[in-house]
C-alpha positions in Angstrom: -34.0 -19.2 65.8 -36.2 -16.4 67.2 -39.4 -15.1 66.1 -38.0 -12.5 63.8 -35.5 -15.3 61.7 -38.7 -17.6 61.6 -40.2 -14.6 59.6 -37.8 -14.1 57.6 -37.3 -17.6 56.5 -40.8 -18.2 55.8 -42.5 -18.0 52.1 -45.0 -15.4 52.5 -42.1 -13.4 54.0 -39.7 -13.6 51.2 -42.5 -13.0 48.6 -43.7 -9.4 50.8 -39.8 -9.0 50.2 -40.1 -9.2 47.0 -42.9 -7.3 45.8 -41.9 -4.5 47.9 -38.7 -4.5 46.2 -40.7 -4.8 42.6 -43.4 -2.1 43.9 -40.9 0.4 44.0 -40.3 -0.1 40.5 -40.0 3.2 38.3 -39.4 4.9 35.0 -35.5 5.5 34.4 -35.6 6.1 30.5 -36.4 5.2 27.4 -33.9 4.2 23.8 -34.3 3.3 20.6 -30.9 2.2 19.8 -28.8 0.5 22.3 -25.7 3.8 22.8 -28.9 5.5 24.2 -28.9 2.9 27.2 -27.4 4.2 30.5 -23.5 3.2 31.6 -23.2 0.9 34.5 -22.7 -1.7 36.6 -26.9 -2.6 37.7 -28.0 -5.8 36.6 -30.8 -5.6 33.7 -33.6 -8.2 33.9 -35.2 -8.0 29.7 -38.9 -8.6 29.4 -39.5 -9.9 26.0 -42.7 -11.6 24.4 -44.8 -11.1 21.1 -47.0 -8.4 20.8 -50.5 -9.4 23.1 -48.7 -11.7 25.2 -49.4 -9.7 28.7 -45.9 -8.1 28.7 -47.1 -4.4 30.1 -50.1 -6.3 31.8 -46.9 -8.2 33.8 -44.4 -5.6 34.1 -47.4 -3.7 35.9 -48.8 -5.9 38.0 -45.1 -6.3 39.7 -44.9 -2.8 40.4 -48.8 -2.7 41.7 -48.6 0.6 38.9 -51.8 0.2 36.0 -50.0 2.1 33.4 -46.1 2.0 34.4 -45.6 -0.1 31.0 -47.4 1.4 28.6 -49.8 -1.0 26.2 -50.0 0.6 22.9 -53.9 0.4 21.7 -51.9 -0.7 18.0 -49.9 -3.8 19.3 -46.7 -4.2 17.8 -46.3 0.1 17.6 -43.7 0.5 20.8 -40.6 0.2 19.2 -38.2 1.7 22.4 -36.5 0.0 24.9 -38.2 0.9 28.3 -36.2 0.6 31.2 -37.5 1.0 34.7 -35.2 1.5 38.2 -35.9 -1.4 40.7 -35.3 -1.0 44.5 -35.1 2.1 46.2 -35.3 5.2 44.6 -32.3 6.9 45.5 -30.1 3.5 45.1 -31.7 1.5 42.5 -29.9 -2.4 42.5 -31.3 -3.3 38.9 -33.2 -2.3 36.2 -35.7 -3.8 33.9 -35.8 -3.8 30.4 -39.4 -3.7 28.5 -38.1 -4.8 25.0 -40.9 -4.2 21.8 -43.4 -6.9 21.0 -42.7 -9.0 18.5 -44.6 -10.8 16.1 -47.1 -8.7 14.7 -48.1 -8.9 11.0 -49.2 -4.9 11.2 -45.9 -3.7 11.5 -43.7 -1.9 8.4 -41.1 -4.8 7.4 -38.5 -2.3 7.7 -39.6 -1.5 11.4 -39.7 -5.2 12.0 -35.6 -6.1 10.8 -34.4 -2.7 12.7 -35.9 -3.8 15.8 -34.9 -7.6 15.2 -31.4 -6.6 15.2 -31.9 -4.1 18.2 -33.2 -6.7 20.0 -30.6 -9.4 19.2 -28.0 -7.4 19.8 -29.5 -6.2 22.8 -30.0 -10.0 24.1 -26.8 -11.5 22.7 -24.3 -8.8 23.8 -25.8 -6.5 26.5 -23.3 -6.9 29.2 -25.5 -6.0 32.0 -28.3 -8.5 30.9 -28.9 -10.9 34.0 -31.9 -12.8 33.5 -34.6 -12.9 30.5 -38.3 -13.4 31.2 -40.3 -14.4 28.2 -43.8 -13.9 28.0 -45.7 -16.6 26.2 -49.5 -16.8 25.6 -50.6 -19.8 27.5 -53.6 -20.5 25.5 -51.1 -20.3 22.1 -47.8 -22.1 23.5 -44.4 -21.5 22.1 -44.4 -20.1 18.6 -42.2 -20.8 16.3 -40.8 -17.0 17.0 -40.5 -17.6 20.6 -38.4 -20.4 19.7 -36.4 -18.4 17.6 -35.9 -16.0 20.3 -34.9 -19.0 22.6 -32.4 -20.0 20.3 -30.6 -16.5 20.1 -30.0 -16.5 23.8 -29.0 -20.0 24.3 -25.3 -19.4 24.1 -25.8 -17.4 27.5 -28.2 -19.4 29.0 -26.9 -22.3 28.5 -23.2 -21.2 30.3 -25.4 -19.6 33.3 -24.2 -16.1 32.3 -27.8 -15.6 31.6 -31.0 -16.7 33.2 -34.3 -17.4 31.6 -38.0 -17.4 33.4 -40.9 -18.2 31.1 -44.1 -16.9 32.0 -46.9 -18.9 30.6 -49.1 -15.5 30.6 -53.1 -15.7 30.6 -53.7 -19.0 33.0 -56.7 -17.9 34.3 -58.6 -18.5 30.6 -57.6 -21.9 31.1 -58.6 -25.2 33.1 -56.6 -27.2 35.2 -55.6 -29.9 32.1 -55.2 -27.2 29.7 -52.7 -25.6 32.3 -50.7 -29.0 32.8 -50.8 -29.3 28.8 -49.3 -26.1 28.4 -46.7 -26.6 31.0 -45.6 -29.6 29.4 -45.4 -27.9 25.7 -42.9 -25.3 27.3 -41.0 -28.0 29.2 -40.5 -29.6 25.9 -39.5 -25.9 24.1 -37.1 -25.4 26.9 -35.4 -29.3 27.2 -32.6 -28.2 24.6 -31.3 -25.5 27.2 -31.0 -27.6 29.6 -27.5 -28.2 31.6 -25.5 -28.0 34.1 -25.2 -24.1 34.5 -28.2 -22.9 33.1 -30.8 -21.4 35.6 -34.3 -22.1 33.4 -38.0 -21.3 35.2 -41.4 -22.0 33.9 -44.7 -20.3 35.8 -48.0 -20.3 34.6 -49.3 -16.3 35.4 -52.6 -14.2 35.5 -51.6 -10.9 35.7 -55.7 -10.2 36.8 -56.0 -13.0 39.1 -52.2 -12.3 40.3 -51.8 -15.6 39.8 -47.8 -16.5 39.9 -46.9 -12.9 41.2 -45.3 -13.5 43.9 -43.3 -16.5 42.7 -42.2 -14.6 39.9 -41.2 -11.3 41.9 -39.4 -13.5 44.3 -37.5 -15.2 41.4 -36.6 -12.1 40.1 -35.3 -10.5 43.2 -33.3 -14.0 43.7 -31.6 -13.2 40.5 -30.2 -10.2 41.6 -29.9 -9.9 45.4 -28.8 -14.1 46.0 -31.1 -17.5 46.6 -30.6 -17.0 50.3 -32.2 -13.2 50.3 -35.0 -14.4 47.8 
């Protein structure tokens, strides 16, 4: 093995890999029913959490952008999909989806069922959907909505068609047993999806302290470009 195939093999390289891969992450379009979305073939990877999770505060510190997702001051508002070109800019390989927020009590009932369907039907049947990552408030653990939301993608999961990384999001507010207690509340969330097929991560994350970035950007560009080019 020469110098330039130790390199390649070794973490720190993959995870540069990566993040320059999510760094060149940019705005494709944006739809508020799921017709709108772009044809194709390109992998989608869904971001999907309740509203003050640290979805946008994620999603942007991936692409090293400070407002490529944008954090509405009224949580719970964005009601588009976002989706956002990864890789090169003239030959994208995937795109990721910034679904709404969900979850918050301010939000018009009527609001909340049209985007509950949008979203399920965007999760249950979106052909191009290659990976889900959930954002869950470490501090909080799993609600009883982001179980719900576990449940509606199980089918896929649970047959590998779909993969699932949950981000235990705000892990710099806690300590080191808190962390280990929170791991261990979405370990026991996640234990019915377990199997044979199913490809299931959990991370603690700090989108400030960048803590988990580059593990997550080098899961992410595993799901898409192989486990060997991760």
């Amino acid at each position: 093995m020469n110098a330039t195939d130790r390199d390649a093999a070794t973490p720190d390289a993959a995870a540069r890999r990566a993040l320059a891969w999510t760094h060149g992450a940019h705005f494709l379009t944006t739809a508020s029913r799921l017709d709108e979305l772009p044809a194709g073939e390109l992998p989608e990877i869904a971001f999907v959490g309740r509203s003050n999770a640290g979805k946008s505060s994620a999603i942007n510190a991936l692409a090293q952008r400070r407002q490529l997702a944008f954090a509405s001051r009224t949580p719970g508002r964005t009601q588009h999909i976002n989706l956002f070109a990864l890789g090169p800019r003239d030959a994208p390989d995937a795109l990721l989806a910034d679904l709404p927020g969900y979850g918050y009590a301010a939000v018009e009932r009527g609001a909340k069922l049209r985007w509950q369907a949008v979203m399920a039907e965007y999760l249950q049947h979106r052909r191009n959907l290659a990976g889900v990552v959930q954002l869950v408030d470490a501090r909080l653990g799993p609600t009883d909505l982001d179980e719900k939301l576990l449940a509606l993608i199980a089918p896929r999961v649970c047959t590998g068609e779909v993969r699932l990384l949950v981000l235990l999001t705000k892990a710099d507010k806690l300590g080191r047993r808190q962390a280990q207690q929170a791991l261990a509340a979405a370990q026991a969330a996640l234990a019915p999806l377990a199997g044979e097929a199913a490809d299931i991560g959990i991370a603690l994350f700090s989108a400030p302290t960048r803590q988990g970035l580059d593990d997550v950007a080098v899961h992410l560009h595993g799901w898409v470009h192989g486990a060997a080019a991760a």
